[in-house]
N, C-alpha and C positions, 0 to 999 in steps of 0.2 A: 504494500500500500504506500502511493507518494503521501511527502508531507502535504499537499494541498487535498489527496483524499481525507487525510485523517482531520484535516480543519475541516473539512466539507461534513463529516459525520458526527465531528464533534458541536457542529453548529446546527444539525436537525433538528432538533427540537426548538432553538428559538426561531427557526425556520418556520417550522412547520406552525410555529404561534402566531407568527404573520400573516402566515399566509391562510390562517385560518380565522384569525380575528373579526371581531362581530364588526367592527367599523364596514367593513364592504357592504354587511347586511344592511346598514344605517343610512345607504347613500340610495334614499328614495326618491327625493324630489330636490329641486333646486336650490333650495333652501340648505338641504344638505349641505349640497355640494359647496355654493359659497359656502357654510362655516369650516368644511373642510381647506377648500383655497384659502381662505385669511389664515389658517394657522399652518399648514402646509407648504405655502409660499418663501418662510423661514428656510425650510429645507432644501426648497429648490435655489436660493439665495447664499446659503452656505457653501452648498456644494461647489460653490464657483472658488469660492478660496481655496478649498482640500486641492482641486485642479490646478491652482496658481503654485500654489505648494511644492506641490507636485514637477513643475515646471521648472520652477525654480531648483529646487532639489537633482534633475534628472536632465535637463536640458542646458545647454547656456544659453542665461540670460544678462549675463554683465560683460563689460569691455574690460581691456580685449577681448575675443570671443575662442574657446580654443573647442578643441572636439569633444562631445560627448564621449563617458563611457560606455557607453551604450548606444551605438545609435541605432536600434531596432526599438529599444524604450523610448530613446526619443521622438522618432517617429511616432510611437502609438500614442504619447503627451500629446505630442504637436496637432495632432489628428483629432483627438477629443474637444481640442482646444478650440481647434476649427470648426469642428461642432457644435459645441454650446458655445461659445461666443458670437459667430457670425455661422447661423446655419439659415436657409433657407424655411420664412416662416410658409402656410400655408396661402400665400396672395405670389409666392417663389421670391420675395425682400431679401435679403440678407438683415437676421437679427437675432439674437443672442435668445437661449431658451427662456432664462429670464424674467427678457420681455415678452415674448412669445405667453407665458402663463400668466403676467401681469395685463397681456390684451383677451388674456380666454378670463379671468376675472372681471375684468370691468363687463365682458360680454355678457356674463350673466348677473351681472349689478352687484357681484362681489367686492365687499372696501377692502383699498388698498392702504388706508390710514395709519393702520399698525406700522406696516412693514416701512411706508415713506418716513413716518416719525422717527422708526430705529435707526434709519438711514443719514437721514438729517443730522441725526446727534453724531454718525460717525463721522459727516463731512465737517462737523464744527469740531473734531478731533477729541471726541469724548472717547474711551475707549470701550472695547465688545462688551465688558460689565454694565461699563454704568450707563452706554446706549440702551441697554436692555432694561435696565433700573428707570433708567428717563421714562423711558415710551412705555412702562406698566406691563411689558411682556408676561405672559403667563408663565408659572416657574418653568415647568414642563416644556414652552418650548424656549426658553431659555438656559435651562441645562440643556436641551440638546445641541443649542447653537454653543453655548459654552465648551464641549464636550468634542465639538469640533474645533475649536480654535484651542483648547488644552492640545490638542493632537497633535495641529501644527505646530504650535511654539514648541514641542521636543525636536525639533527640526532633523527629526529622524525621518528618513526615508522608507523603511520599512511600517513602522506603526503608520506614517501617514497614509500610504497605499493600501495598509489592512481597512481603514476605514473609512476608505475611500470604494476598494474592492469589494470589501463583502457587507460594508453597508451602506454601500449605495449601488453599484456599478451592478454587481452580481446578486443580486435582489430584487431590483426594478422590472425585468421584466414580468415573473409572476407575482411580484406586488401590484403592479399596473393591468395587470389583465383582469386580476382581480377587482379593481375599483371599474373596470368600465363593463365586465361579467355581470357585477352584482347591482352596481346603479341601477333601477327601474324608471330614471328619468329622462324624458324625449330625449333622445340624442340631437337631437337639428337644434334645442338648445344650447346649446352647448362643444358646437363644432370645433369650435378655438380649443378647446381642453381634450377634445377626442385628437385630434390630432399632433397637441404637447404630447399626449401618453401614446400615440401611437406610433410616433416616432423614436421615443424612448426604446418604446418596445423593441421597435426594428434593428436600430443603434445597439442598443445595451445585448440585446440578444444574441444578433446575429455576428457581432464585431467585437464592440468594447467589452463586455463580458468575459470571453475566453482569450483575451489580449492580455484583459486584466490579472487574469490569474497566471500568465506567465512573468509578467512584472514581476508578480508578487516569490513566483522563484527567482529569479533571477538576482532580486533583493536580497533574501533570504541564504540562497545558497546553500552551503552545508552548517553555515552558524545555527546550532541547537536553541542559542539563546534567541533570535530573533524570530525565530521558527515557534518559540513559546510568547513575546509578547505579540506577534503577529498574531495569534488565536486569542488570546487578553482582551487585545485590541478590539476584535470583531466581532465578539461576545458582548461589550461594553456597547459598541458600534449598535448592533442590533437591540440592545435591551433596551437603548434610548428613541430608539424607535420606535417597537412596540411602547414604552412607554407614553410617546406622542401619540401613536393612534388611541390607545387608549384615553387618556387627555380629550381626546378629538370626540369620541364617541360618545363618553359621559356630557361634554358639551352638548351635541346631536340631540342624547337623550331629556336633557335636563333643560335645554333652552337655554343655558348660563352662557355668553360667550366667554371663548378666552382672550380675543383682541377687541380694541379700541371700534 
């Protein structure tokens, strides 16, 4: 068994808690779905840093510019990069995923209030804490954003791509099949956001996914140690997760928001 089978089994079961969680069951009508986008959008906003990280980490990106170690990982950076930054939105634009779920949100009258407030504070140079403290963030999705930028400041390469790879990259496609499976709401509502996750799907599934997991050897190599916090990592990665949908669900149910 490789070390990425034995991660792969060791993470079944908070797998299988994802992707069985009752939140897919909760995304009935439209209402849903907005409370799902405002607290969600967090996630898809993060993940752009873990990327950058990544980049930075695996690519060059500073002067003078000398060769990658790797430039088969660089390529696959550069490649995602290109993708969620400037990927073609559904009108064929070139725009970053992003925005892309920031236009499938306003499309179904979804507030983007939370997330511009968080953001605001970071361009007046508050830092990811107290942006989050400012703008009343829910705790829930504020340790999850935390939890991702704890990740990056180890400015380790390996944890960064564990939770980058197995809690996001290697996840999305049947986490996403999932929320547009179990949704019961008009689709033609909501074409902006069927087509954000459908394109994930395609990407993460048929590309990024199993690129990702060679990263993650290549990283790893034969170090025992990083081979252990790389599963750490990914465990952490997903329980914050599940922790978000759950957050998301209890909102659903209860009517309470968690954003502004």
């Amino acid at each position: 068994m490789t070390q990425i089978e034995i991660i792969e089994k060791e993470l079944a079961v908070l797998r299988q808690e994802l992707n069985q969680h009752p939140l897919y069951s909760n995304l009935k009508t439209i209402e849903d779905i907005k409370t799902f986008m405002e607290s969600h959008v967090f996630a898809v906003w993060d993940f752009m840093s873990l990327l950058k990280a990544l980049q930075n980490q695996l690519t060059t990106t500073s002067l003078p510019w000398m060769p990658a170690q790797n430039a088969a990982t660089a390529r696959f950076i550069n490649e995602i990069v290109l993708g969620e930054e400037s990927d073609l939105n559904a009108e064929g634009l070139p725009q970053s995923h992003y925005e892309m779920y920031l236009d499938a949100m306003m499309e179904v009258n979804a507030s983007t209030l939370s997330i511009h407030t968080f953001l605001d504070f970071l361009k007046q140079g508050y830092s990811i804490e107290d942006s989050l403290s400012n703008s009343q963030i829910d705790d829930t999705i504020a340790q999850f954003v935390k939890f991702t930028f704890d990740i990056i400041a180890t400015k380790e390469a390996h944890k960064i791509a564990s939770a980058f790879t197995f809690g996001r990259e290697d996840i999305i496609p049947d986490m996403f099949y999932e929320i547009i499976n179990k949704s019961q709401t008009d689709s033609n509502a909501y074409t902006k956001l069927k087509y954000y996750l459908d394109r994930h799907i395609e990407l993460d599934g048929d590309e990024h996914g199993p690129l990702s997991l060679q990263m993650i050897e290549e990283l790893c190599g034969d170090d025992s140690q990083k081979w252990r916090e790389t599963l750490e990592v990914a465990k952490q990665a997903l329980q914050h997760r599940i922790n978000l949908w759950s957050a998301i669900t209890k909102e659903i149910e209860e009517e309470i928001p968690l954003t502004v």
